[in-house]
N, C-alpha and C positions, 0 to 999 in steps of 0.2 A: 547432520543433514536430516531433515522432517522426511519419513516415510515418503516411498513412492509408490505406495500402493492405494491407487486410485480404488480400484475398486471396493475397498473397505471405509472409504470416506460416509458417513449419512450423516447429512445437516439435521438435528432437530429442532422442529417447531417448539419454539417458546409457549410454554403453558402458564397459562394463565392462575395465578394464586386461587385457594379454593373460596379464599372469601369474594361473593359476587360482588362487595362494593368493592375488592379493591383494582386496583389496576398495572398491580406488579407484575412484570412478566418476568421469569428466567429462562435465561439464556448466556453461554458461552462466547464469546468474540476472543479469539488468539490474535496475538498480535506479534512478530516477529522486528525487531530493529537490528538492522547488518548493515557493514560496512563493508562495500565491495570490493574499492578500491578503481575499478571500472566498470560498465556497464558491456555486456561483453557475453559471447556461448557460452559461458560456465555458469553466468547467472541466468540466461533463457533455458538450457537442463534444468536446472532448480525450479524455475517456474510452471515448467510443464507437469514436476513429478512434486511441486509441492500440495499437500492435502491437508496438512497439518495444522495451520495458520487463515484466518480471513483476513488480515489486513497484516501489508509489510512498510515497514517502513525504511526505505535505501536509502543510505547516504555514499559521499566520493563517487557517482556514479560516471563524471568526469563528462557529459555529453552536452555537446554544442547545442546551439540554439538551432542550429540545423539538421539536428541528429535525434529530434524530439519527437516529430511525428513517424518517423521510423521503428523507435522505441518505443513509442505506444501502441502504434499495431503489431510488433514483435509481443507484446504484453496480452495486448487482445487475444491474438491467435495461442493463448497459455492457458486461458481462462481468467484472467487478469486486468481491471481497466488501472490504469497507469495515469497519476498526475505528474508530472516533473518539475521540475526548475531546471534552464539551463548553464550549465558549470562556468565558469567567470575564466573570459582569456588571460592567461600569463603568458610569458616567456618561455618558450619551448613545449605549451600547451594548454591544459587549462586545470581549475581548481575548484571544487565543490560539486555545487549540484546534488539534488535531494531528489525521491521520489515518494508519496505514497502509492501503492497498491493495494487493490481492491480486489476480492473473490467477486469474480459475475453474478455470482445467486446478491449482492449487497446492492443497494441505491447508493450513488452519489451524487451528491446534489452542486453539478458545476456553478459557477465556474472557484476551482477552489482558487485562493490567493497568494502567489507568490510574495514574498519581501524581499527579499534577497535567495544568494543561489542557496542559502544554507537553513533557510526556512518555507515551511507549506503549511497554510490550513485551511480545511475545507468539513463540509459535512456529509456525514455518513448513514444511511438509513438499513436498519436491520436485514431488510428484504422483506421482511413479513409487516410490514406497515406500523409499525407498534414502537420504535424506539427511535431517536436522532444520536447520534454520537456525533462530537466536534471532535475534531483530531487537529491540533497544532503540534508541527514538528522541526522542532531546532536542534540544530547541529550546534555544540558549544566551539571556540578553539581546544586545543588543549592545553596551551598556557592560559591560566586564568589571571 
């Protein structure tokens, strides 16, 4: 489980390479991919005391299409903006469903695009104006 010590978190600004022509910036972006299994209070704890990670990527998060904008402000109120996909009904409940997540210091550039419950992609802006990251995220079966 990533540190829950907030207060030890500092984002640093991406500096600038010394040569003035160029335009490299570095910088860190963590990325976390879990499998929840569902979407649920043990993974709202994790979000509130995660510091470790700027983007997650959740899979099996099992939430209805009804159950989306609930979880995106349960995500909100974490520090967290939340895309989802919602989990595909079966019999006796449902299956898949994706999220990414996003640290609030980062830009997103909606509206990301579902394909199915088992993929997302959308773009991602540093926070400090300087980089785009695309993020496409699929879920494989596990029989191939």
């Amino acid at each position: 489980t990533p540190s829950s010590n907030a207060s030890s978190r500092h984002r640093v600004k991406p500096q600038r390479a010394k040569n003035s022509e160029s335009r490299v910036f570095v910088h860190k972006i963590r990325v976390l991919d879990i499998n929840i299994a569902k979407w649920g209070p043990n993974l709202l704890t994790f979000l509130a005391a995660c510091t470790d990670y700027e983007i997650l990527l959740i899979q099996e998060t099992h939430l209805a299409a009804s159950e989306l904008a609930k979880a995106n402000v349960d995500a909100k109120g974490r520090r967290w903006k939340a895309f989802l996909t919602p989990a595909q009904p079966k019999a006796g409940g449902t299956s898949g469903g994706v999220a990414i997540l996003v640290q609030n210091t980062y830009t997103a550039s909606p509206p990301f695009k579902a394909s199915t419950s088992k993929a997302l992609t959308g773009n991602i802006d540093d926070g400090f104006g300087n980089d785009r990251l695309l993020v496409q995220f699929i879920t494989m079966p596990r029989r191939l």
